[in-house]
C-alpha positions in Angstrom: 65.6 72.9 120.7 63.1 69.9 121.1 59.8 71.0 123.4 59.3 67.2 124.1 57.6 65.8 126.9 58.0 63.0 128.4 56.0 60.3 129.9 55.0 60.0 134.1 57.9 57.5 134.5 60.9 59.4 133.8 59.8 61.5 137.1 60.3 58.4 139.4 63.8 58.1 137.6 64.5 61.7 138.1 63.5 61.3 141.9 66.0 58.4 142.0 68.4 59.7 140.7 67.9 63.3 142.5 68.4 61.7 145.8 71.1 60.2 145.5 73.5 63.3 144.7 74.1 66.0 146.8 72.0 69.2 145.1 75.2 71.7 144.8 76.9 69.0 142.4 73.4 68.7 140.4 73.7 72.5 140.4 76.7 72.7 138.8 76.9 70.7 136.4 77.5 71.8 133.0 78.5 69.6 129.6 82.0 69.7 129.0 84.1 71.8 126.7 83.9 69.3 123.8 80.4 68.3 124.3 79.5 71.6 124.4 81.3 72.6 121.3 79.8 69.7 119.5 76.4 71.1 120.9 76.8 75.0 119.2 78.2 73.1 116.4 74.7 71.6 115.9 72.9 74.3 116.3 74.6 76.3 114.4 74.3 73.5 111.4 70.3 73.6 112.8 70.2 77.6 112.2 71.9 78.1 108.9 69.7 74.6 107.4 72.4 72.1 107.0 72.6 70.0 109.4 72.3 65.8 108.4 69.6 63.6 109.4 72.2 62.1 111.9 72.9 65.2 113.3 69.6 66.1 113.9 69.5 63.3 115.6 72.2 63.6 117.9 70.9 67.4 118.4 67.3 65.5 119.7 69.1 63.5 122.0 70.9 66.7 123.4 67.0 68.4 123.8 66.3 65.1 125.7 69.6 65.5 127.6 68.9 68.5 128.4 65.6 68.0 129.6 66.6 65.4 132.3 69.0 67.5 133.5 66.6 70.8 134.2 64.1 68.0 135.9 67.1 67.1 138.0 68.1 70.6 139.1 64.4 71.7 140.0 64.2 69.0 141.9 68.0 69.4 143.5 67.0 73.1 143.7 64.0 72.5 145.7 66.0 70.2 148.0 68.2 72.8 148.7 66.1 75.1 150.0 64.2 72.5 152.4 
């Protein structure tokens, strides 16, 4: 996927939002069954070279996604164990 990085201010959102959940639910969570699908789906399309310009899309906005979410579990993670 993506390798993007994102700016300072997403971290004050993260901590926000990191707080405010009890770190086993953060843990846990996973995309759902049809999201999920529609994710290997993409990648798959990605692999084999034909995936769309609007698909590529929607698979950066997964990355993304998917980035916010491993910023929240760290941080849920390291809560945890405090």
């Amino acid at each position: 996927m993506s390798s993007t990085t994102f700016p300072p201010v997403y971290d004050e959102l993260v901590d926000v939002l990191a707080e405010d959940v009890e770190p086993e639910r953060l843990l846990k969570f996973r995309l759902s069954p049809g999201k999920q699908k529609l994710l290997d789906g993409l990648l798959t399309k990605n692999r084999d070279g034909t995936i769309s310009s609007d698909e590529a899309a929607e698979l950066e906005a997964f990355a993304q996604f998917e980035h916010v979410v491993r910023m929240l579990k760290a941080r849920a993670l390291k809560a945890s164990r405090s």
